[in-house]
C-alpha positions as CSV (number, residue, x, y, z in Angstrom):
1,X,0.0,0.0,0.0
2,X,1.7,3.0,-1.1
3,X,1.5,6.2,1.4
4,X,2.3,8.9,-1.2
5,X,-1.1,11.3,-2.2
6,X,-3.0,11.0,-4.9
7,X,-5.9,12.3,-6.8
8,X,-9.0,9.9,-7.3
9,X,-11.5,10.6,-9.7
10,X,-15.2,9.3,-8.7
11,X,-18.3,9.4,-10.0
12,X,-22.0,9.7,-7.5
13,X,-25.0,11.0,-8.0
14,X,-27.2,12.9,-5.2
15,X,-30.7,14.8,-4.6
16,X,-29.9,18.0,-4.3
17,X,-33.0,20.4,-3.2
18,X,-32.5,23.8,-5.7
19,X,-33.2,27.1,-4.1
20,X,-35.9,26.8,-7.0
21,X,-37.1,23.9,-5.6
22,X,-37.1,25.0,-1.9
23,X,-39.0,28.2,-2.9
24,X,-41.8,26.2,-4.7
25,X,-42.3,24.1,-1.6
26,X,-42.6,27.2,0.6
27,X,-45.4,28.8,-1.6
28,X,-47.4,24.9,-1.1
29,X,-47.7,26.6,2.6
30,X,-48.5,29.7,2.0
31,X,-52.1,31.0,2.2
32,X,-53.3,33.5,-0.5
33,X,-52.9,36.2,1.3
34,X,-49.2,35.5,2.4
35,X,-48.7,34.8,-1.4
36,X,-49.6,37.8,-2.0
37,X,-47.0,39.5,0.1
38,X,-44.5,37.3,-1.3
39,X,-45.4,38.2,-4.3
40,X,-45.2,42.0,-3.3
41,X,-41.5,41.5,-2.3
42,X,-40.9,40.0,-5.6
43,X,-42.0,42.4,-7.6
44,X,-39.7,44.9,-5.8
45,X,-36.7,42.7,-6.2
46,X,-37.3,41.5,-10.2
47,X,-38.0,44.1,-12.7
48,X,-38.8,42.2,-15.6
49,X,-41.9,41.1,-13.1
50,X,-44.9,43.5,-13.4
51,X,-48.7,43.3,-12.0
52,X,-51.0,43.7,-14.7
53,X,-54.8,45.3,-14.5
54,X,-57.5,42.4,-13.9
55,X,-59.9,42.2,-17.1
56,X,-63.0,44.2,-16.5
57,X,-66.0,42.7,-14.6
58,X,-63.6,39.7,-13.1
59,X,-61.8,39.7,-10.0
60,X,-57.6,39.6,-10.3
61,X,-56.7,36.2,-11.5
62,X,-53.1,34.5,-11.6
63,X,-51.3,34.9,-14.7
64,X,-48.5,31.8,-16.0
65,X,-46.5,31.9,-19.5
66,X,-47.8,30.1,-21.7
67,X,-45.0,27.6,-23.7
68,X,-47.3,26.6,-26.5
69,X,-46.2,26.9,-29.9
70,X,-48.1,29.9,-30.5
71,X,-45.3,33.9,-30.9
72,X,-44.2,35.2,-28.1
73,X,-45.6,39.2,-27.6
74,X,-43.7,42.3,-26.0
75,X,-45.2,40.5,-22.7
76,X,-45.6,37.0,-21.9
77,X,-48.7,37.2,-20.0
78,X,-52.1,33.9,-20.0
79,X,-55.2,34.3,-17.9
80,X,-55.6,30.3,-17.8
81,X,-53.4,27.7,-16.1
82,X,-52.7,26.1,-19.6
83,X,-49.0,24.9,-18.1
84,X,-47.2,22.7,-20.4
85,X,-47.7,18.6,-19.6
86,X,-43.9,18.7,-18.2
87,X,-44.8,20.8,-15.2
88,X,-45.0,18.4,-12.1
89,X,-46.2,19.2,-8.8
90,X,-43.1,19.8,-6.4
91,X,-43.3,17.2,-4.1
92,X,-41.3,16.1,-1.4
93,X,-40.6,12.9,1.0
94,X,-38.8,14.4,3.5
95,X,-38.5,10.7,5.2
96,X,-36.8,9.2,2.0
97,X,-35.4,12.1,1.2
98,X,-37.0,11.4,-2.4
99,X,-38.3,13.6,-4.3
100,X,-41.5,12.6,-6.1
101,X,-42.5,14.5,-9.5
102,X,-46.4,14.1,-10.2
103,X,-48.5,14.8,-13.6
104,X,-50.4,18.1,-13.7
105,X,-54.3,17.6,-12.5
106,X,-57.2,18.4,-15.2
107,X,-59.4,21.1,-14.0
108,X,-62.9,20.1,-12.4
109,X,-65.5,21.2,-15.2
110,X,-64.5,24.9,-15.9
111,X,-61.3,26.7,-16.2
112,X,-60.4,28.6,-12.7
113,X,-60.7,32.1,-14.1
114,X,-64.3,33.1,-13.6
115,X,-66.1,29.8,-13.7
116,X,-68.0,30.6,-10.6
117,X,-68.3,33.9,-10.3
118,X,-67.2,34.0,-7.0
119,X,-63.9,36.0,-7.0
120,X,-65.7,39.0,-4.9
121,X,-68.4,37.2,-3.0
122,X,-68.3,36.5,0.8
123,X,-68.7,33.3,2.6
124,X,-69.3,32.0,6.4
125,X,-71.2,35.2,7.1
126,X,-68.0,37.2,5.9
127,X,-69.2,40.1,3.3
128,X,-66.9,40.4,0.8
129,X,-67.4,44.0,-0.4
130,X,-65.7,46.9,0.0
131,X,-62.4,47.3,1.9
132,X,-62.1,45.9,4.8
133,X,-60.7,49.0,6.5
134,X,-63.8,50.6,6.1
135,X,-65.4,49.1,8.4
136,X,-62.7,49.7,11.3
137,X,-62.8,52.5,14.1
138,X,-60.1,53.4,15.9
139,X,-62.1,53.0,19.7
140,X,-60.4,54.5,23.0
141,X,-58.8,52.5,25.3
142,X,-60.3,51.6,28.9
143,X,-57.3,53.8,30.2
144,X,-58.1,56.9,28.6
145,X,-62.1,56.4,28.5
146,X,-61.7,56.4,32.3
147,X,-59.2,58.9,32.9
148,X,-61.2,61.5,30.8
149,X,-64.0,60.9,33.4
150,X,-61.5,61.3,35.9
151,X,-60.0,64.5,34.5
152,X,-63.9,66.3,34.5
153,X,-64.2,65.7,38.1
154,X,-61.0,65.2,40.4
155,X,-57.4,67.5,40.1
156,X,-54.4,67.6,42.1
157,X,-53.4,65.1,44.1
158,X,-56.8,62.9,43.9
159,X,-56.0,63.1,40.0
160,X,-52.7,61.3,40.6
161,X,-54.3,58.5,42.9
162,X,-56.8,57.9,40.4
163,X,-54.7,57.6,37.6
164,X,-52.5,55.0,39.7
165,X,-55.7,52.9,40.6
166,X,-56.7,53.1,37.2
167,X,-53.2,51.8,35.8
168,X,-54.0,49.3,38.7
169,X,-57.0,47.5,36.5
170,X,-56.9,44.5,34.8
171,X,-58.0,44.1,31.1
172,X,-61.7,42.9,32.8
173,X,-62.0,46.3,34.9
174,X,-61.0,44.5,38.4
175,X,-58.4,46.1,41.0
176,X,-55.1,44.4,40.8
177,X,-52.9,45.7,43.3
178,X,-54.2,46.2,47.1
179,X,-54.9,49.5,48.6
180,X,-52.4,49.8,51.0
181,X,-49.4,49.3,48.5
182,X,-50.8,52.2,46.4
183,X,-51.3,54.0,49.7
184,X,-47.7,53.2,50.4
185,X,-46.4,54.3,47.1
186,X,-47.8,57.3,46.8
187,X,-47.5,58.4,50.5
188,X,-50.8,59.2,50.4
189,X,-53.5,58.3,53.8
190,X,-55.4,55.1,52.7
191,X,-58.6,57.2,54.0
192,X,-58.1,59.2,50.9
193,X,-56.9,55.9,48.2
194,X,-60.6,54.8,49.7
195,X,-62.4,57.7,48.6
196,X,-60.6,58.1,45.4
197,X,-61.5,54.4,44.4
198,X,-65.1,55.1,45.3
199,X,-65.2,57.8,42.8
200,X,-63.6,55.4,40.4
201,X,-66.3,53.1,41.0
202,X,-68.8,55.4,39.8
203,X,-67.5,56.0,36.5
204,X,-68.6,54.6,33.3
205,X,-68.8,51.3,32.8
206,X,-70.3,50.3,36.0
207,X,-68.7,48.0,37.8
208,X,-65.0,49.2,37.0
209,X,-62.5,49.3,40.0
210,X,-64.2,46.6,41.7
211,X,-61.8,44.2,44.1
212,X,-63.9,40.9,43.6
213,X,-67.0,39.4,41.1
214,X,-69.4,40.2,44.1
215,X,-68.5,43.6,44.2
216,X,-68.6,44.4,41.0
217,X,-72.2,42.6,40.8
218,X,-72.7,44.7,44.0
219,X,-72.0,48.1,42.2
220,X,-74.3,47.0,39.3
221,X,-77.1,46.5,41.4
222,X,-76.5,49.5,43.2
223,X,-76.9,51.5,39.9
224,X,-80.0,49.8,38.8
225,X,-81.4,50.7,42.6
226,X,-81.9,46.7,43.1
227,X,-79.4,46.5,45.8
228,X,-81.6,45.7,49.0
229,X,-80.9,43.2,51.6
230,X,-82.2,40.0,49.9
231,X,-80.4,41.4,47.0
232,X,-76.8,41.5,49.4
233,X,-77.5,38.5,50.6
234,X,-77.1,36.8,47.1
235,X,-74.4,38.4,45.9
236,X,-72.5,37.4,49.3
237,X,-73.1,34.0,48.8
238,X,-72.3,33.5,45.1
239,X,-70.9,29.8,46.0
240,X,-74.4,29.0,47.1
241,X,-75.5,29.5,43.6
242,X,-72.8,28.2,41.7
243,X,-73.2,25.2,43.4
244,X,-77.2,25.5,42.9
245,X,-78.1,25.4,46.6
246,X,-81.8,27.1,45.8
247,X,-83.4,25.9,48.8
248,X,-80.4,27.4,51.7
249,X,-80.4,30.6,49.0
250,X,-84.4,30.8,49.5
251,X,-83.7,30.3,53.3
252,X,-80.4,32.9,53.5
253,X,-82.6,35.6,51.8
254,X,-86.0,35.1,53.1
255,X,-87.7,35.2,50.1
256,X,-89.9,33.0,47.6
257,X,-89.6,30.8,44.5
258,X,-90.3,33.8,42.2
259,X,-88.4,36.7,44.1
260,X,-85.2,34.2,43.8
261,X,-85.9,33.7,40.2
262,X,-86.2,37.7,39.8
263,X,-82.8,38.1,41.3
264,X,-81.5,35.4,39.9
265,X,-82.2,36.7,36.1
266,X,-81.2,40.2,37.6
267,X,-78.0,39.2,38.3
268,X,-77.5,37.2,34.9
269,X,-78.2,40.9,33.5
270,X,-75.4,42.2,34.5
271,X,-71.8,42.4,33.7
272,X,-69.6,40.7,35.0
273,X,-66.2,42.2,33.2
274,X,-67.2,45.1,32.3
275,X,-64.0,46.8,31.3
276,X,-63.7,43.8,28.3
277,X,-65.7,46.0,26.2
278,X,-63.2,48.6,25.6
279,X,-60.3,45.7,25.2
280,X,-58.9,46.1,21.4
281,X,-60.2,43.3,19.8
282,X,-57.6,40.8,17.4
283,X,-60.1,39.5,15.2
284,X,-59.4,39.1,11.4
285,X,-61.8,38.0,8.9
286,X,-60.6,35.1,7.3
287,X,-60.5,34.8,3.2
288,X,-61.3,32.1,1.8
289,X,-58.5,30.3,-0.7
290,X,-61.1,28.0,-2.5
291,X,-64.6,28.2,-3.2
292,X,-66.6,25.0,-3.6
293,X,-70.0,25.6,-5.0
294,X,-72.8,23.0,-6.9
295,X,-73.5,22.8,-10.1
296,X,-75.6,21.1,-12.4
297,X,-73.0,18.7,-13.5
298,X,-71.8,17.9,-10.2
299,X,-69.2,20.8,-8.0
300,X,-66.8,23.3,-9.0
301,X,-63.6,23.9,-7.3
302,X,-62.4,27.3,-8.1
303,X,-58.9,29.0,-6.7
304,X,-60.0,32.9,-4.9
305,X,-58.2,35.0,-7.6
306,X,-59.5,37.9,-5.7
307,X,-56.7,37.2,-3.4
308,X,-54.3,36.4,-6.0
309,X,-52.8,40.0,-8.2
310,X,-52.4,39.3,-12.1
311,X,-48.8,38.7,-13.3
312,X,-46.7,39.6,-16.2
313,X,-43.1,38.8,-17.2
314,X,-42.5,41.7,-19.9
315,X,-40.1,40.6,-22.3
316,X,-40.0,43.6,-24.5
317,X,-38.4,45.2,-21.4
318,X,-35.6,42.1,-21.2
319,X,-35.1,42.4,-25.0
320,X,-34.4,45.9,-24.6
321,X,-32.2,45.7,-21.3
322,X,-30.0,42.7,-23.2
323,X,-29.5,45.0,-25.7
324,X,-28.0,47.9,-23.7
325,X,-25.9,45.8,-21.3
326,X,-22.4,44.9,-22.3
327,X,-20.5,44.0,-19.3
328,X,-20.8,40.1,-18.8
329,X,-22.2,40.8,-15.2
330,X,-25.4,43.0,-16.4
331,X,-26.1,40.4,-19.2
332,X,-25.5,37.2,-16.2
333,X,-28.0,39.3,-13.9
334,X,-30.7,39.9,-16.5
335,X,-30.5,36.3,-17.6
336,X,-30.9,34.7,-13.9
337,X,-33.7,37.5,-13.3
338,X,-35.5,36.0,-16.0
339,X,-35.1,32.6,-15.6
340,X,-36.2,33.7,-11.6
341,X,-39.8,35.8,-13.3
342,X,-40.3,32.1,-15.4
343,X,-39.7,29.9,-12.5
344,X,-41.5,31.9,-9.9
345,X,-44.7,32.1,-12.6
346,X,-44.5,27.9,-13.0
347,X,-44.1,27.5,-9.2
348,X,-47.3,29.4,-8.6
349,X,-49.2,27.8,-11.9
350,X,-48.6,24.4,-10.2
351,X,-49.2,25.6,-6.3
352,X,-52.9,26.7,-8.2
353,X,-53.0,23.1,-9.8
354,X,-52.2,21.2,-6.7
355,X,-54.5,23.1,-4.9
356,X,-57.4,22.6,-6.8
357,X,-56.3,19.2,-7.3
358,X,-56.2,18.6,-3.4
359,X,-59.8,20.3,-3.2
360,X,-61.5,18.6,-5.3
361,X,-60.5,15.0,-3.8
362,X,-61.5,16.3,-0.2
363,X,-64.8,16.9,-2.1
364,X,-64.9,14.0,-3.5
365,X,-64.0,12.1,-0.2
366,X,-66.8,13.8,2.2
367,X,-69.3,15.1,-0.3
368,X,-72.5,13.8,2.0
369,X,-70.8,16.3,4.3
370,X,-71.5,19.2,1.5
371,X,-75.2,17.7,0.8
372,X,-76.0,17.1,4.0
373,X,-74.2,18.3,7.3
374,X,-71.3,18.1,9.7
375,X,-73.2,14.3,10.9
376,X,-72.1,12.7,7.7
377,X,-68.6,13.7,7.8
378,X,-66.3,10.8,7.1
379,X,-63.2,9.9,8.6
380,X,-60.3,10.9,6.4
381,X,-56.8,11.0,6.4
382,X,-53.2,13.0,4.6
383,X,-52.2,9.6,2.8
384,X,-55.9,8.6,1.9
385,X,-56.2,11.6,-0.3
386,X,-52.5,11.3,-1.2
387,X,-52.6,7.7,-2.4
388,X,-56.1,9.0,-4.3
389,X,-54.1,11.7,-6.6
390,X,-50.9,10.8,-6.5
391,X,-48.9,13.0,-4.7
392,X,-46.8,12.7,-1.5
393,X,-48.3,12.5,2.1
394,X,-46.2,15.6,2.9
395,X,-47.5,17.2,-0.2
396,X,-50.9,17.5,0.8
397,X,-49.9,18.3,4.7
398,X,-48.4,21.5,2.9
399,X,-51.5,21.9,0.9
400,X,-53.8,21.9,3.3
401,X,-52.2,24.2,6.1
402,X,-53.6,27.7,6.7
403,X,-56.2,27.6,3.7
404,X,-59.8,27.8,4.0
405,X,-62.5,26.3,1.8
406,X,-65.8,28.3,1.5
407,X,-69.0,26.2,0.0
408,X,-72.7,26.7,1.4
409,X,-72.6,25.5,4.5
410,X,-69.8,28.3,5.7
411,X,-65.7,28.8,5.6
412,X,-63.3,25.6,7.0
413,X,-60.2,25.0,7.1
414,X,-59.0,22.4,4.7
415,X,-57.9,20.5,7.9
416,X,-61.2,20.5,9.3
417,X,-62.2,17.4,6.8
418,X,-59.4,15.1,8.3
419,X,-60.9,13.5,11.2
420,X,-59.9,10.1,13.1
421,X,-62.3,7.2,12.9
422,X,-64.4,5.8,15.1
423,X,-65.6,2.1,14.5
424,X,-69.0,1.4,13.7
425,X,-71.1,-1.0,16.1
426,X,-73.0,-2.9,13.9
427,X,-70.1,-3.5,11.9
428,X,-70.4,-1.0,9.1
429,X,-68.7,1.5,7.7
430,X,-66.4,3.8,10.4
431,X,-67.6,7.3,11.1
432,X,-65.7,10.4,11.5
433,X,-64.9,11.9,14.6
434,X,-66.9,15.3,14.1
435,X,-69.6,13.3,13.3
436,X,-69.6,11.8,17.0
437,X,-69.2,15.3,18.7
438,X,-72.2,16.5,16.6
439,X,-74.6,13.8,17.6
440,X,-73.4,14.0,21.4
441,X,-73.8,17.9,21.0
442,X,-77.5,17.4,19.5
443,X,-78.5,14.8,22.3
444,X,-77.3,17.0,25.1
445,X,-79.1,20.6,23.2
446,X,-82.1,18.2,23.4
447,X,-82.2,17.0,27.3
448,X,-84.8,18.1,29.4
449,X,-84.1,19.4,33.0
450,X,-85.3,16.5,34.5
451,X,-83.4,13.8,32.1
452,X,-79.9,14.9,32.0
453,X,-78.1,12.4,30.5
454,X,-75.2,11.1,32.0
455,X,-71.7,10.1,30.1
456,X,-73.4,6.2,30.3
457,X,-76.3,7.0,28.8
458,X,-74.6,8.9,25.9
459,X,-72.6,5.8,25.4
460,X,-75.8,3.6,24.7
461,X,-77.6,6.0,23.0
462,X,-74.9,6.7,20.4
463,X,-74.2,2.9,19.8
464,X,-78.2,2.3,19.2
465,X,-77.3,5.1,16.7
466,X,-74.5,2.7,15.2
467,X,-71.2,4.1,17.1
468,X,-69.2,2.0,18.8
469,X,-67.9,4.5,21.7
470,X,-66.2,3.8,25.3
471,X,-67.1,6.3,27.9
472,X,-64.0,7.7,28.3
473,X,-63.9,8.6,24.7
474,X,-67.5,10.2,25.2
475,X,-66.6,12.5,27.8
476,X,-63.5,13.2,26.0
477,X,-65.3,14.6,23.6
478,X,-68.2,15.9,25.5
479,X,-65.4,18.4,27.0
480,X,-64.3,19.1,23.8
481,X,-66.9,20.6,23.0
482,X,-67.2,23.0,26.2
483,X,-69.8,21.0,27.6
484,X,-70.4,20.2,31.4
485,X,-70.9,17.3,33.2
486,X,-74.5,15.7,34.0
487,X,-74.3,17.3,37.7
488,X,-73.4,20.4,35.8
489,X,-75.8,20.6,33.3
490,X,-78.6,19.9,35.8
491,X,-77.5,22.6,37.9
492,X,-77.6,25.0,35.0
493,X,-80.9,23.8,33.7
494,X,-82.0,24.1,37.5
495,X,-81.0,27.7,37.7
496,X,-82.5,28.7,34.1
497,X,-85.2,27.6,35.2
């Protein structure tokens, strides 16, 4: 064996995952509206990428170049998802590290641009017209709405305590800190923190500043000139009727059936956080990224394109860049922008295909759920539609995450139709998870107050309804679904009525 070096020449071959190919995968994730910010920063970046003007009467629609035979224009621009045959979904086994290349799908009945008409509309209760930021006031904080009260009626050194009890309350409007530590920071006589908080107490909303639920009831009732002794009574024994103790409650306040009832709906009337209605509120309205609709001839699957801004890759402009650069550099840039503009328009042609290709097997898979309710729901799973199509597990994991489907019955998630199985018990065919909860939600909204059903009865009831259920499982679910126990539910019955 000779120890001398030398060079070796070998020969392997390896997957290696492009930054093409990475970037293609990342926009399988994205959500419309996070495409179109991608899309955003590309356009600032590449300059041979342009948004063009939707057609009149239709809503913005994806553009992809078109490689058919027919001349290329000053700009390379197609309103259709006509992609040539050798575009493959971009699909990855991350476990095999082996990259699977799938044929394009065929479009479901119509083309994507326009078949439904649905670009603009609203679903799940969501209007779609007009801008969004319309319909958005900017509303004052609790903070300021309280100091503003406190600014008309208090100055000097009262001012300052009641702007330290008021940066004292929680989001709900309750006293945080005790009185004697802001007596002790501020140096003031705890007399005087008293008084201030008691003028605190009667701003608007009522109920602000108060130290505990009772007295913030207490302060309500006070207001609405319902706070007499059989009134304080209840409200100091709140346990009593969260437990539903109506007969020691009857005894404790010396009053009837129908006076206890009185106070009892009296006290349901009020607020019991009232400083959550000046909290800012985070809620979005969510966009749908496909719209499922019936037809005729069966469903349509249609991509939002109202989501979705029209793209262009001008050529004209590249032709007459090329010309002008000489430098190797210039003409090495323009070249990779292009081939960037071209790649980026395929990768989002075949994110649309997949897409719609992905859709339209979920609504092939749980169709009697779009007939005929959340109780026919089938159980479902990633590799079931996989195997179905084609594609990868992973693919359709991808696919599916943070997109939303919008047909008649309201706006899901594309998750929301991959539920677990639970075995039928005559022997039939499984059911879906979500098609469980429904039935033990619709049993329970049906109970009288003096059948509550307990977590044993909902087991034998739901397998004489075919589902083959332990009772663990049942009250798995049952909380799930925010739902009490039986002793709770009675209670709650009890005291509505």
């Amino acid at each position: 064996m000779s120890l001398a070096p030398r060079l070796d020449l070998r020969q392997s071959q390896s997957l290696v995952m492009t930054p093409q190919l990475q970037q293609a995968i990342k926009l399988l994730a994205l959500s419309n509206l996070e495409i179109e910010a991608f899309i955003a920063e590309e356009l600032e970046k590449n300059p041979l990428i342009e948004a063009g003007a939707s057609e009149e009467g239709d809503g913005p629609d994806l553009s992809v170049p078109d490689d058919g035979g027919g001349e290329d224009g000053p700009i390379d621009s197609v309103t259709g998802l006509d992609g040539a045959a050798d575009d493959a979904p971009l699909d990855v086994d991350y476990s095999a590290e082996t990259f699977h290349h799938d044929s394009p799908s065929d479009m479901p009945g119509a083309g994507l641009d326009g078949s439904l008409g649905m670009a603009g509309a609203g679903s799940g209760g969501i209007d779609g017209g007009g801008d969004i930021q319309e319909t958005l006031t900017e509303s004052a904080s609790l903070t300021d709405h309280l100091m503003a009260q406190a600014g008309a009626v208090l100055s000097g050194g009262d001012l300052l305590i009641a702007g330290h009890i008021v940066d004292a309350l929680d989001e709900a409007g309750y006293l945080t800190v005790p009185l004697p530590d802001i007596a002790d920071r501020l140096g003031a006589p705890r007399a005087l923190v008293e008084q201030v908080l008691g003028v605190v107490q009667g701003f608007d909303p009522t109920g602000i500043g108060a130290r505990d639920l009772a007295e913030c009831l207490a302060l309500q009732a006070r207001e609405a000139d319902r706070y007499d002794p059989a009134m304080a009574a209840l409200i100091g024994h709140l346990d009593l009727l969260a437990r539903g103790d109506l007969p020691k409650l009857r005894r404790i306040c010396g009053v009837d059936d129908e006076d206890l009832g009185d106070m009892i709906r009296e006290l349901r009337a009020y607020d019991p956080k009232p400083g959550l209605r000046f909290a800012p509120s985070d809620m979005q309205a969510v966009t749908p990224d496909v719209y499922v609709a019936r037809t005729g001839k069966g469903w349509a699957i249609e991509l939002n394109n109202a989501t979705l801004p029209r793209l262009i890759v001008n050529r004209s402009y590249y032709t007459e860049l090329s010309g002008a650069a000489q430098d190797p550099a210039s003409k090495a840039w323009l070249s990779e922008s292009l081939q960037s503009a071209n790649w980026l328009m395929k990768a989002l042609d075949q994110r649309a295909r997949t897409i719609v290709k992905v859709a339209t097997e979920i609504v092939k898979q749980q169709e009697a759920f779009f007939l005929r309710g959340v109780e026919h729901l089938r159980p479902l799973t990633l590799r079931t539609v996989a195997d179905a199509i084609g594609m990868h597990e992973s693919t359709v994991s991808r696919v599916t995450s943070n997109k939303y489907l919008s047909c008649d019955r309201g706006l899901y998630e594309l998750k929301y139709f991959f539920t677990s199985a639970i075995q039928s018990s005559e022997g039939g065919e499984a059911a879906s998870a979500s098609a469980v909860k429904s039935h033990i939600a619709k049993l329970i909204g049906e109970e009288q107050a003096d059948a509550i059903l307990s977590d044993d009865s909902l087991v034998d009831l739901l397998r004489a309804r075919g589902f083959d259920i332990a009772r663990r499982t049942v009250a798995k679910y049952r909380e799930a679904l925010g739902l009490g126990s039986s002793v709770q539910r009675r209670r709650q019955k009890l005291l509505a009525r």
